[in-house]
C-alpha positions in Angstrom: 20.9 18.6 2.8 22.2 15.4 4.5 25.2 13.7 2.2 23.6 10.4 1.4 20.9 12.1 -0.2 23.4 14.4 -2.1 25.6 11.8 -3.1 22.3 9.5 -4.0 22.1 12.2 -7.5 25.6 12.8 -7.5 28.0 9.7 -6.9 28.4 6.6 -8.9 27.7 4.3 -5.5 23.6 3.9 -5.8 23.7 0.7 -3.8 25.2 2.5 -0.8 23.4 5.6 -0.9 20.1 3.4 -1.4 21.1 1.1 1.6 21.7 4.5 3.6 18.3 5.9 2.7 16.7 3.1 3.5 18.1 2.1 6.6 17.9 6.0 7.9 14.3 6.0 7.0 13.6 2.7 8.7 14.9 3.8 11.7 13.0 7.2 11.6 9.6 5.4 10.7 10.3 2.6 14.0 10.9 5.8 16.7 7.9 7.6 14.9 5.3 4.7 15.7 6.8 3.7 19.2 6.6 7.7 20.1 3.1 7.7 19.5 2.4 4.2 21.0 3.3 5.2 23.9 2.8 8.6 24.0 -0.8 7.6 23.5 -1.0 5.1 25.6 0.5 7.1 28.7 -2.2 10.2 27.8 -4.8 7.6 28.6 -3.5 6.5 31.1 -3.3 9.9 33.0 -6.5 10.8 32.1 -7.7 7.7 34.0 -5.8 8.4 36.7 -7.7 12.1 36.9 -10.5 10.4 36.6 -10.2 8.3 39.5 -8.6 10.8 41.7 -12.1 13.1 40.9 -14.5 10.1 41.0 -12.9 9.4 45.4 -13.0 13.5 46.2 -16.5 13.6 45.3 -17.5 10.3 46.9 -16.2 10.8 50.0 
């Protein structure tokens, strides 16, 4: 169990274990949606470069 969560039940200092929380969980939210921005966005785009690369070798 990380501390600030254990000291968040345990310790008298609630503003700083709040302020911990929060910011910890902030940053874990931010990463979260900008890993599956662009992990989303580059899947697309390598499925339209397959696409493409397909689309010539049968043309030609």
């Amino acid at each position: 169990v990380p501390t600030f969560i254990y000291r968040f039940f345990t310790e008298s200092n609630f503003i700083y274990s709040l302020l911990s929380m929060t910011l910890s969980f902030l940053f874990t939210y931010v990463f979260y949606v900008g890993f599956v921005k662009f992990y989303r966005r580059y899947t697309l785009e390598v499925l339209m470069a397959f696409a493409v690369l397909q689309s010539r070798e049968t043309i030609s």
